[in-house]
C-alpha positions in Angstrom: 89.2 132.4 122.3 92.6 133.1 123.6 95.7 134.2 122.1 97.3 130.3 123.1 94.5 128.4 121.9 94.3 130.6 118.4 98.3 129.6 118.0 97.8 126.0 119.1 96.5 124.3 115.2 99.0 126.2 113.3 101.9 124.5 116.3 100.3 121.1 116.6 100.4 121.0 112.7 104.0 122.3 112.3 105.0 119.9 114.7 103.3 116.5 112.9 104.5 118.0 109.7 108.3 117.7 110.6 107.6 114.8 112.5 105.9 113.5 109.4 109.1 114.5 107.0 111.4 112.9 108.9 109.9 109.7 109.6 109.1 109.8 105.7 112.9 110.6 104.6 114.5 108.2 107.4 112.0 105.5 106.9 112.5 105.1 103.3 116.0 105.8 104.1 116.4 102.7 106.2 114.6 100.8 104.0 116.4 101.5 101.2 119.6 100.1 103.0 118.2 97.3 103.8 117.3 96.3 100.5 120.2 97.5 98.7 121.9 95.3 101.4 120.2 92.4 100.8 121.4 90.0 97.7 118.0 89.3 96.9 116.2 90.3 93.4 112.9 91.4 94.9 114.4 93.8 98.1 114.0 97.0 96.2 109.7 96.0 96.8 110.3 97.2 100.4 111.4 100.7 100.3 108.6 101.4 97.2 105.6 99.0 99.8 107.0 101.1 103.0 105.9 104.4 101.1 102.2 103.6 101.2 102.7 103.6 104.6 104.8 106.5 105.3 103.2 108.8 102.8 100.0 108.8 104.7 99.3 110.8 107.8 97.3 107.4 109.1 98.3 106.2 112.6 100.9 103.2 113.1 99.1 100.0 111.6 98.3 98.4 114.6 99.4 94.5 115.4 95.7 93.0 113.4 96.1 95.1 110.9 99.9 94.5 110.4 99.0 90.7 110.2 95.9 90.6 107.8 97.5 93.1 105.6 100.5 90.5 104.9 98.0 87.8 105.1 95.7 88.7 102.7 98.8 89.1 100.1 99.7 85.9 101.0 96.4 84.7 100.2 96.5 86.4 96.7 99.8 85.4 95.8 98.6 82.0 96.5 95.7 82.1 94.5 97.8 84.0 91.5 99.8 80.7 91.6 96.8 78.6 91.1 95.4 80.1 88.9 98.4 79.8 86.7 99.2 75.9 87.3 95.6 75.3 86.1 94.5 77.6 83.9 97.2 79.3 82.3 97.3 76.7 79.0 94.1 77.2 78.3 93.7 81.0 76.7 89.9 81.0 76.3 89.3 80.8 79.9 91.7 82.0 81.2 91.9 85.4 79.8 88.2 85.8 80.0 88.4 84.9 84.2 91.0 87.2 84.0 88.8 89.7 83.4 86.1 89.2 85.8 88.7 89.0 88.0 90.1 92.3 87.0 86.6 94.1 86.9 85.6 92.7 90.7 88.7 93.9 92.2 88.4 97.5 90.6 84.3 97.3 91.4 86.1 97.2 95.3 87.7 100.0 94.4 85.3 102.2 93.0 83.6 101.1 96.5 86.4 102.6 99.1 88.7 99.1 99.2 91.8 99.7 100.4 94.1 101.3 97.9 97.0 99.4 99.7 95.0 96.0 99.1 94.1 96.6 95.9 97.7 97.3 94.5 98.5 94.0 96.0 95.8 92.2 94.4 96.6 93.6 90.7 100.8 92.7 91.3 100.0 89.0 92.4 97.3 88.7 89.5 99.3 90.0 87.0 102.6 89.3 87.7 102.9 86.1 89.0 101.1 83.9 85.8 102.8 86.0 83.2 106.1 85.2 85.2 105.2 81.7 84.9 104.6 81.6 80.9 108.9 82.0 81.2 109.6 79.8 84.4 107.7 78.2 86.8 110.6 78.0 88.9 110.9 81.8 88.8 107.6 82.5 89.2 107.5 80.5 92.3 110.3 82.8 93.7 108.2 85.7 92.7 105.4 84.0 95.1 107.9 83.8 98.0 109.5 87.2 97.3 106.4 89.3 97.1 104.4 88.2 101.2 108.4 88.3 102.5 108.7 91.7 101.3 106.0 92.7 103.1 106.5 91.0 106.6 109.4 93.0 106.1 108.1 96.0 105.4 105.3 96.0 108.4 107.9 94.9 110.7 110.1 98.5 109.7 106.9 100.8 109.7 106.3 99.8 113.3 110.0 100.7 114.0 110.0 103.8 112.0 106.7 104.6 114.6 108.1 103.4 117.2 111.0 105.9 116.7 109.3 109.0 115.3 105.8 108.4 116.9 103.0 110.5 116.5 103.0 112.8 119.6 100.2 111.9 121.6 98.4 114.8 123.2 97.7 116.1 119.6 97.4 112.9 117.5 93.1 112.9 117.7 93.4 116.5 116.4 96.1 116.5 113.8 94.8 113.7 111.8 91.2 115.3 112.3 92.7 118.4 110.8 94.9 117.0 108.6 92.8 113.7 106.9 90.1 114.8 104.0 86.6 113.6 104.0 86.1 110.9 102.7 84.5 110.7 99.8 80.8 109.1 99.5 80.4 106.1 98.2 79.0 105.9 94.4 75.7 104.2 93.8 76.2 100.5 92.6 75.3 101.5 88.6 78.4 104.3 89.0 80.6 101.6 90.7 79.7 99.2 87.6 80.5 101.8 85.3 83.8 102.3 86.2 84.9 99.4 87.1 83.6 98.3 83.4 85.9 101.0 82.3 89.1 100.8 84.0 88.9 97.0 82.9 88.4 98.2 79.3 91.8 100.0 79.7 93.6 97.0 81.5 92.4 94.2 79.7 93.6 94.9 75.9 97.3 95.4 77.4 97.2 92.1 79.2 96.0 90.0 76.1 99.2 91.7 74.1 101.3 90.6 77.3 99.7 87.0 77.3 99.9 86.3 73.6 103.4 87.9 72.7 104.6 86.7 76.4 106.3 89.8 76.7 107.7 89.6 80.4 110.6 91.4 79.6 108.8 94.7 80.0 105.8 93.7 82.4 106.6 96.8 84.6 104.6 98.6 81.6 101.3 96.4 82.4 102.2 96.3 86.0 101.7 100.5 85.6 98.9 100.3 83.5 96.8 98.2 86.2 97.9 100.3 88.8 97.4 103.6 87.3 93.9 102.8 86.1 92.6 101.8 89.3 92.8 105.4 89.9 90.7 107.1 87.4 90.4 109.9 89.4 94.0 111.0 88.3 93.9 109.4 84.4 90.0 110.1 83.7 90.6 112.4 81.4 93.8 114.9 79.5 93.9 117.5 82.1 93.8 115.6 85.4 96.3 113.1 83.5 98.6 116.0 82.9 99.5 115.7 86.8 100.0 111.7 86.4 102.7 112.6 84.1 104.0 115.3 85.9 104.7 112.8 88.7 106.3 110.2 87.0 108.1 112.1 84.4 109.9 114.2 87.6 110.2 111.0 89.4 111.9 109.6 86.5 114.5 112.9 86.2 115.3 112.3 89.4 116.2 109.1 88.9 118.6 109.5 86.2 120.3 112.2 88.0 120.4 109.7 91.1 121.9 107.3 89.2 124.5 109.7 87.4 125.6 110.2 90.7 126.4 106.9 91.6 128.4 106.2 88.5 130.8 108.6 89.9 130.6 107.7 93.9 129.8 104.0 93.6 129.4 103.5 97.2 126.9 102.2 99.6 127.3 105.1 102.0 126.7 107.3 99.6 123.9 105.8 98.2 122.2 106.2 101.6 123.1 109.6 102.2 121.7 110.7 98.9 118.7 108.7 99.2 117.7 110.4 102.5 118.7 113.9 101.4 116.2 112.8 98.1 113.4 111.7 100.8 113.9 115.2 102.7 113.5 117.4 99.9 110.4 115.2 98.5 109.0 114.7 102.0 108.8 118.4 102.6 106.8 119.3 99.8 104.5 115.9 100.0 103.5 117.1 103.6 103.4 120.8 102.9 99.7 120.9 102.0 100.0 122.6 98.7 97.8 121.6 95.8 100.5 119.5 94.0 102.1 118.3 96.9 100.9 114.3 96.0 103.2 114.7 92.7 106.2 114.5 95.3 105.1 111.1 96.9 104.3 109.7 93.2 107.4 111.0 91.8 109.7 109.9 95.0 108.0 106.4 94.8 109.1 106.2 90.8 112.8 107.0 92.1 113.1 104.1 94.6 111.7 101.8 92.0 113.9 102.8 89.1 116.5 102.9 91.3 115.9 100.0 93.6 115.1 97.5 90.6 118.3 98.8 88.7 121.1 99.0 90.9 120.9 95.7 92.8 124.0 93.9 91.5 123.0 94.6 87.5 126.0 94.8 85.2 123.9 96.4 83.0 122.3 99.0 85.3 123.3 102.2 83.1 120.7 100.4 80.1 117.8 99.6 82.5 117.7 103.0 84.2 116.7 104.6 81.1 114.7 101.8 80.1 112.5 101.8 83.3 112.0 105.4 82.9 110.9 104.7 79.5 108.5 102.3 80.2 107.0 103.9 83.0 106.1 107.1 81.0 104.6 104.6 78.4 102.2 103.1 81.0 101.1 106.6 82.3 101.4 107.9 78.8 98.7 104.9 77.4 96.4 105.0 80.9 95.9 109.3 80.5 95.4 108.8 76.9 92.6 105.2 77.3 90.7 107.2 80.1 90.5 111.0 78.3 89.5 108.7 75.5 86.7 106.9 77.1 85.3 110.2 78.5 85.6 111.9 75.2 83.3 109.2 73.7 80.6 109.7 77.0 80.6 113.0 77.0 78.0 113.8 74.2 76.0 110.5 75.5 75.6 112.1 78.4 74.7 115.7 77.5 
């Protein structure tokens, strides 16, 4: 082997890895200006969707899959609407349909469904007929808000690739390099079994939400369905450790973000500390280190926080702290349900 070709990996993956940074720190960037820009409710959705593009050293979404991805959210925010005009009054079937609903999307999951997808599916499910319990009228926007926000998200990753694209004499070989196996599919019982779990874990916070119509905090349920459709994080103390890790830097950040912007209340500014926020994070999400995810997760809960807070809110100082505080309940309640449920089958099973 020669001395070039021995030097080339370590080059071609410097090279994505900057690449990679800046297109992460730019991108989210950008799309945090645009939503901050925007007098619309829902904007801060696109920065925190654009992230579970740019996170991923995945290729540019081409055109078809552009397309179905925003159509298939359509398609579930459409259905979430339905299902609240005609069954939300009646609690004995609609809770229970809930759940089968619930357990056949995280049975797709458990079976190597697109995380992306999935996430989608649980928002629109969720949200949208809890919304309606308060307004109809609101949770219609809601239904509008959430497949515009992700036209417009789509529509900025292709410019953020079209600007920082992957170079192309080493893209087959980076993301060969760079992409883990994935991992094989569980047999149908093991799918079943964890899907039957992660439902258990879901479904007792949704009822609370339902009956108390608490949709004053729903980011905490909105958390606690996310979360537990990755048990591989929450499944039990120890791995959940890292969960809250995350979050709980994530949320730090946040409050220092927004400390910042009490005293330099200015759009400019807002930007320019947003990308220097995506640089440092970016770096370590794509340095390969073992914690390295705890970055994206904990970058993602900073444009939420501060996305969801900040958009013309008189009362942003309060809800900073509250979103913080409700996040770390969610992941708090998911590590705790899942190290629970394996403390119970781990003397079955031995």
């Amino acid at each position: 082997m020669s001395a070039d070709s021995a030097v080339a990996p370590a080059a071609v993956s410097t090279e994505l890895r900057t690449l990679r940074v800046m297109r992460y720190a730019v991108g989210s960037t950008i799309t945090m200006a645009v939503a901050m820009g925007i007098d619309w409710q829902l904007s801060f959705l696109v920065p925190v969707l654009s992230l579970s593009f740019l996170a991923t050293p995945d290729p540019c979404p081409t055109l078809k899959q552009g397309t179905t991805f925003v159509a298939i959210i359509a398609i579930a925010v459409l259905a979430a609407v339905l299902l609240a005009r005609w069954l939300l009054a009646f609690p004995f079937v609609y809770v229970p349909f809930v759940g089968l609903v619930l357990f056949r999307i995280f049975y797709a999951k458990a079976g190597g469904e697109s995380p992306l997808l999935i996430m989608w599916l649980l928002i629109a499910l969720v949200v949208i007929p809890l919304v309606a319990l308060l307004s109809p009228d609101i949770a219609i926007f809601v239904a509008l808000g959430i497949p515009i926000g992700a036209a417009a998200t789509v529509a900025l990753i292709w410019l953020f690739y079209f600007i920082f694209p992957d170079p192309e004499d080493v893209t087959a070989a980076a993301l060969a390099a760079s992409a883990p196996a994935p991992p094989p599919a569980p047999a149908p019982r093991e799918r079943f079994r964890i899907a039957a779990e992660t439902t258990l874990v879901v479904m007792p916070v949704f009822i609370l939400f339902y009956t108390f119509k608490w949709t004053g905090s729903l980011l905490i349920l909105v958390f606690i369905a996310l979360l537990s459709s990755q048990p591989g994080f929450a499944k039990n103390y120890k791995a959940g450790g890292a969960l809250v890790l995350g979050n709980v830097i994530g949320g730090a950040v946040a409050i220092v973000f927004f400390e910042l912007l009490v005293l330099m209340p200015e759009y400019v500014f807002l930007i320019l500390l947003t990308l220097l926020t995506g640089l440092i994070f970016g770096t370590q999400l794509f340095s390969g280190k073992k914690l390295a995810p705890l970055f994206g997760m904990a970058f993602s809960t900073v444009l939420l926080i501060i996305g969801s807070t900040t958009s013309g809110n008189a009362e942003a100082g309060a809800k900073v702290y509250t979103r913080v505080i409700q996040i770390l309940v969610a992941v708090v309640y998911v590590v705790v349900a899942f190290g629970t449920i394996e403390a119970f089958r781990k003397p079955k099973e031995s």
